[in-house]
N, C-alpha and C positions, 0 to 999 in steps of 0.2 A: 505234295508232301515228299519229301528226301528222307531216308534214313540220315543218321551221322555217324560218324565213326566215334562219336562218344555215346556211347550204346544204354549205357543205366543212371535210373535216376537217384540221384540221393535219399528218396524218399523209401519207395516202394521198388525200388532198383528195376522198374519195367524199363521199354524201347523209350528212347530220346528222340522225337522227331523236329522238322523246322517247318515254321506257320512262316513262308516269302512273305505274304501276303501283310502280315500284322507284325514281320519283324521280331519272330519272340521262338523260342524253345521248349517246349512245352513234354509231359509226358504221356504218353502215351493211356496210360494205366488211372492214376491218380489225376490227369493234368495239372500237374504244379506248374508252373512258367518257373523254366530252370536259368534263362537266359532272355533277356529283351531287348532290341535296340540292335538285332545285330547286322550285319553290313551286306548288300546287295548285289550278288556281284554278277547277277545275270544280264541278260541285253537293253538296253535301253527301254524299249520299245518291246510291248509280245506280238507276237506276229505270227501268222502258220503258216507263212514260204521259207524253206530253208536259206534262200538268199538273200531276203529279209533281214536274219536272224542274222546272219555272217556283218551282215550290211552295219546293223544297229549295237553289234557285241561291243561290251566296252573292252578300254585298252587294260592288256593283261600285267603290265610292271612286268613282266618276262624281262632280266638281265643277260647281257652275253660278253664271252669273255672273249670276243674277236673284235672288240671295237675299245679305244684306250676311256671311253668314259662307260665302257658296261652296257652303253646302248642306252641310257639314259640321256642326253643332251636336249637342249634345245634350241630349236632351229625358228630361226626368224625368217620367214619365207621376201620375194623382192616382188612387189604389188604394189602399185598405185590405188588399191582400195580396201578396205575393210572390211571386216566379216558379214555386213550387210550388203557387201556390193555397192556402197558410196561410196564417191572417189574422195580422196583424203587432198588437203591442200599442200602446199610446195614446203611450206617448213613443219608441218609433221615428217611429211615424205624424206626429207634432210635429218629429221631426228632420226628418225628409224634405220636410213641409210646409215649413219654415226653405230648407234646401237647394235646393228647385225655385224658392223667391220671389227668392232671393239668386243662380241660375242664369241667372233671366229679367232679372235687374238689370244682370247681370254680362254678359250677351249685349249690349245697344247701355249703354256706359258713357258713351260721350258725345255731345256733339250732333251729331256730324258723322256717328255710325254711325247715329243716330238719326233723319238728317236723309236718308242710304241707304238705311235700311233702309225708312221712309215712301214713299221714289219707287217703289223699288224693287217694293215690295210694289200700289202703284197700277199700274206697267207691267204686272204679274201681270193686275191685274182687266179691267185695259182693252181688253189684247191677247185677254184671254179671251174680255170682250165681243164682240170685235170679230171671231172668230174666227179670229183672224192666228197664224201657226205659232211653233212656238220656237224657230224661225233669228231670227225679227222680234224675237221675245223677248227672246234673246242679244244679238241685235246691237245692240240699244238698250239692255240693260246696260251691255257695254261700250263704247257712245259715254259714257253718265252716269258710269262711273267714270274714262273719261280726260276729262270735264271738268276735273278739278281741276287749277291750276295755269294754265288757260287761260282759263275764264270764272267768275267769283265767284258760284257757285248759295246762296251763303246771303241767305234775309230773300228768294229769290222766291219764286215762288206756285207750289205742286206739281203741281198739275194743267195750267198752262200748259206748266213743264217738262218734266211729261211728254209732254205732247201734241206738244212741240216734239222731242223725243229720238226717239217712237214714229216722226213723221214721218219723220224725218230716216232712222232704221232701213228704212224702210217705201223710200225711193229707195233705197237702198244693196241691196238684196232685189230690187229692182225688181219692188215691190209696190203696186200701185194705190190708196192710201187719200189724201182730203184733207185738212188739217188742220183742216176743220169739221166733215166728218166722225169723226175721232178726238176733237175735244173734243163731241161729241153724246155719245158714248158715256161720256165722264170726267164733266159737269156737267150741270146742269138745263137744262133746257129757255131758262130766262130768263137764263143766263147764257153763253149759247152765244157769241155775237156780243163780248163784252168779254175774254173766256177764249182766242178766235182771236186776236184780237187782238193780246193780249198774249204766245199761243203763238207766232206772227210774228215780233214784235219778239225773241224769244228765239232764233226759228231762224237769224234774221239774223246775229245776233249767235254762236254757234255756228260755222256756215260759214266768218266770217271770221278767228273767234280761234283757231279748230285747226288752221288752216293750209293749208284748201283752196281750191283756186285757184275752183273751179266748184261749183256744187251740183248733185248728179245730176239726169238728164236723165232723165223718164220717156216713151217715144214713144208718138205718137199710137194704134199698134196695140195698144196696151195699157190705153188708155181703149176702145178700139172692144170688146176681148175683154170685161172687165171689165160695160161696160152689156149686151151682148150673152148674157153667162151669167146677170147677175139679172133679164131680161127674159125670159129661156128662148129667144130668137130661132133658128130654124136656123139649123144649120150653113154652109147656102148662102149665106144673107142676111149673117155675118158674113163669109163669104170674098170675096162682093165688096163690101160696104164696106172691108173690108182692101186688096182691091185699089185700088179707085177715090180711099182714103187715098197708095195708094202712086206713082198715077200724077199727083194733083195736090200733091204732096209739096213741089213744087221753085218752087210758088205761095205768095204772097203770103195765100193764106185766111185760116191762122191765126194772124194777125201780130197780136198785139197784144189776142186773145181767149180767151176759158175753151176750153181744149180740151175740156173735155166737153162743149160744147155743138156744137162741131167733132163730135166723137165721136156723136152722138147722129144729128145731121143727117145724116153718113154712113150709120148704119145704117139712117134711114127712108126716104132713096136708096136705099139698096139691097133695101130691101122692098118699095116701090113699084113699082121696077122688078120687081122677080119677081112681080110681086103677089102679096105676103104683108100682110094687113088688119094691120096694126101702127098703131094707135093713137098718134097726138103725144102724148096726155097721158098714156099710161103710161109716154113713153120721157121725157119731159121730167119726170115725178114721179119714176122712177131715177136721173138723170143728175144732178138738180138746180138743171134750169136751167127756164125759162119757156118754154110753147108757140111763143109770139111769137117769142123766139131761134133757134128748132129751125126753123122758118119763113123766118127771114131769112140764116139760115147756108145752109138749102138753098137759096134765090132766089140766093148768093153762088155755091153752087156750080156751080149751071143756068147760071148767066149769064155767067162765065172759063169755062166747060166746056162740050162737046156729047158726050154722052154715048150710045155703041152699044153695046147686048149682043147677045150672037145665043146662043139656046138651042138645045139638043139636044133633039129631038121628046120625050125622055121627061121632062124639066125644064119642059117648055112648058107642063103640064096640071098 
């Protein structure tokens, strides 16, 4: 027996429970049968190995809006036999051949599903790459299908709009990724710098045509964590650059600079101060900025800043 989320009965307004067994709704209190006939959606088969259960579960209709038909299709598999494992003879086999060519046609018929189903299937490889989750996933599906009507994606470059939608997904998640970053991962190496570029101009253009007043805001604690987990830094080293982020916060620093490079100079302050041997050029080869930056961001911050910690005897060593 299940509770239900519809909790009282019409009658005697007691607990609503559900009978799997007999397919009915019954109440608890009076048992009236408030509902009969209703639908099964447990695993095929009962079983008590959990891999059993996973084995036997039916399919869940779950839709997704990274794929241009929602993830519904269907697929005509290329077999020489049947579902009993008898082999089929030469003009079925020819039918069926017919029927899967004309399935696959009839799935993007025109250029516009054609032109979805392309981005769509790059936001797949990219996010994969890049190991981004599929909330990021989702979420930049559904920014590329409510473009339509707002900005003209035909005859542009797929790879830029992707990289420009991943982004844009990537604020909205409040997920740390740059948009040079993301086209690293989509194009070659030599095209990296033309492909930003023009990923840019597209994000720009996005922000203003959907109707948003601001482009999300990623905060500086979120560059500091970000360089700080692919660095491996302790835990200590990033909580007071978090901190020493958060007390010159209301400064002039980062007007007009790459936060990561803000980000970075924070955390080798605050290594330095702990003395933890943190190397400029492995933070500045993370971060993506130049030793020289990491250097002159921290001379910025020594110099608006006078800077005391005081350690507890067991933190000192």
């Amino acid at each position: 027996m299940n509770i239900l989320e519809k909790q009282n009965c019409p009658e005697c307004k007691s607990t609503l429970v559900d009978d799997m067994q007999n397919g009915e709704i019954i109440c608890s209190g009076c048992g009236v049968v408030v509902d009969d006939q209703i639908a099964d959606f447990g695993p095929e088969t009962i079983s008590s190995n959990f891999e059993d259960k996973m084995k036997l579960a039916r399919a869940t209709g779950q839709t997704t809006y990274s794929q241009h038909d929602l993830g519904i299709t269907t697929e005509i598999s290329i077999s020489a036999k049947d579902f009993s494992g008898k082999t089929i003879n030469r003009e079925v086999a020819g039918q069926m051949n017919n029927l899967r060519k004309w399935q696959q046609r009839v799935r993007v018929s025109s250029p516009r599903e054609r032109r979805l189903a392309n981005v769509l299937a790059k936001m797949g490889e990219t996010c994969e790459g890049l190991n981004l989750s599929k909330n990021v996933l989702e979420t930049a599906s559904m920014i590329y299908r409510n473009l339509d009507g707002h900005v003209d994606v035909k005859g542009k470059s797929v790879v830029s709009i992707t990289a420009a939608t991943i982004y844009m997904a990537c604020k909205q998640c409040d997920v740390v990724r740059s948009l040079e970053e993301i086209c690293r991962g989509i194009c070659p190496a030599k095209d990296v710098k033309s492909k930003t570029k023009l990923a840019a101009r597209y994000y720009r253009t996005m922000v203003m045509e959907m109707g948003q007043l601001h482009a999300p805001v990623v905060t500086m604690d979120k560059y500091i964590s970000k360089i700080a987990n692919m660095t491996q830094t302790e835990v200590r080293v990033e909580r007071l650059a978090l901190e020493i982020a958060e007390k010159t916060k209301d400064s002039s620093i980062a007007d007009g600079k790459a936060p990561n490079g803000i980000a970075a100079a924070y955390l080798y302050v605050a290594s330095v101060l702990l003395g933890q041997n943190v190397l400029q050029r492995d933070v500045s080869s993370i971060a993506g900025v130049t030793e020289v930056t990491i250097r002159n961001r921290c001379k910025e911050i020594l110099t608006c800043y006078k800077l005391k910690i005081t350690l507890r005897p067991s933190l000192a060593n």
